[in-house]
Each structure stands twice: as C-alpha cells, then as structure tokens.
C-alpha positions as CSV (number, residue, x, y, z in Angstrom):
1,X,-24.5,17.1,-14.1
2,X,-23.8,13.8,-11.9
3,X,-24.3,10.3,-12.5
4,X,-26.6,9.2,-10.3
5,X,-25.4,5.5,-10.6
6,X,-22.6,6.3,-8.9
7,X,-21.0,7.5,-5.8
8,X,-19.5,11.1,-5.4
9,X,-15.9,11.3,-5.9
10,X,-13.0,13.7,-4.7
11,X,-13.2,15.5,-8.0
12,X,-17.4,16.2,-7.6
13,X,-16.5,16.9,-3.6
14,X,-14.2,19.9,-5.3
15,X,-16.6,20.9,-7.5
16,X,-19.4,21.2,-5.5
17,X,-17.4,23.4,-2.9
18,X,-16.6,25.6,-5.9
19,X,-20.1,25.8,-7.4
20,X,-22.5,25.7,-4.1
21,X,-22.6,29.2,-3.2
22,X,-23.2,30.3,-7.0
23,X,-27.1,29.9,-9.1
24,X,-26.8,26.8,-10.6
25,X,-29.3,23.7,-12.0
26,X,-27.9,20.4,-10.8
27,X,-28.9,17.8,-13.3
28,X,-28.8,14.0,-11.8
29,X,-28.5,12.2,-14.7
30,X,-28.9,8.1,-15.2
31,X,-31.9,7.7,-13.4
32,X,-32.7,5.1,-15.6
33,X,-30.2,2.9,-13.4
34,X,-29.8,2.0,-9.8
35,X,-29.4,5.1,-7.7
36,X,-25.8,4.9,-5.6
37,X,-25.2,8.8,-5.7
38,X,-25.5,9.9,-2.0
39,X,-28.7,12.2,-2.6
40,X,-28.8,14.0,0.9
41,X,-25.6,15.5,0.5
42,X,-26.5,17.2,-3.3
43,X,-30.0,18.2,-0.8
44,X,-27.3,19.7,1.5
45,X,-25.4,21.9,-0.4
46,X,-28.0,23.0,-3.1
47,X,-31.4,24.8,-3.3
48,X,-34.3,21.5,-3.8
49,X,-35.8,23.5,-6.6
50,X,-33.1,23.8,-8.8
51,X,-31.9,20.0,-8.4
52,X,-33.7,17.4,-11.2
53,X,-33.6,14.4,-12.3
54,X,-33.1,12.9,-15.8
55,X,-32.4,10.1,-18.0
56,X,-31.1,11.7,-21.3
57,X,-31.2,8.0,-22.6
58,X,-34.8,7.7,-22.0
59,X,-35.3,11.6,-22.4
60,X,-37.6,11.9,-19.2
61,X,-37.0,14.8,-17.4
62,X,-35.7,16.7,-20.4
63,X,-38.7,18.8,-20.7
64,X,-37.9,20.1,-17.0
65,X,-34.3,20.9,-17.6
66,X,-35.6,23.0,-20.8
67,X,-38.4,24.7,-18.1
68,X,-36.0,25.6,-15.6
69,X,-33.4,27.0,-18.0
70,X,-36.2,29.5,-19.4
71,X,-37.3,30.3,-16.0
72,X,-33.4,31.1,-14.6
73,X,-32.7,32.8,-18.0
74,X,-35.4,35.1,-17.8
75,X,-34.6,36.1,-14.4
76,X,-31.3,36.9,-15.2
77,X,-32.8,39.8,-18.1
C-alpha cells in the first residue's frame, strides 16, 4: 500500500525492487487527497491491472481491492 499524498521514499524505492518481479496488488491509498506520489514510476515497475486506487477513509475503491483479492486467490487454488 502507498500513500498517494506523498512522494516515494528510499525505503518504498527498496521495496519495490524487492517486490516487483513477485504477484502482487498495489493499493494507492489517500486518494481522497492531493496526488504527489510519482504514478509513472508504480506504472513502470508493476502490471496496470493489479495497481488500484483507494481511499479507505472514504471506503471507495474497497469493493475492488475485495474483487481482485478473490480473483488472485482463486488463481492461486
């Protein structure tokens, strides 16, 4: 999950060169709030369909985190 009201850091630059090559949902969180989080290089490193967007304040986009989970968890069976 990032926090799309702000920029990457060194620690999320670590993280994604840990996690990019593995199947993984990448949540951008906040989007409630101005967007600073530097979209084109989350596009970059991970698949289009498995990055959404959410506001778990607001609770929009919570029904497609739910959606997606089922989907990769019944692959994985």
């Amino acid at each position: 999950m990032l926090d799309s009201s702000r920029p990457l850091d060194d620690e999320d630059f670590e993280i994604i060169e840990l996690i990019k090559s593995k199947k993984v949902i990448v949540v951008i969180n906040k989007i409630d709030l101005p967007m600073k989080l530097d979209l084109d290089i989350i596009k970059s490193n991970f698949s289009e369909e498995n990055i959404l967007f959410a506001s778990i304040n607001t609770e929009k986009g919570i029904e497609d985190i739910k959606q997606k989970l089922k989907i990769l968890y019944s692959q994985e069976r």
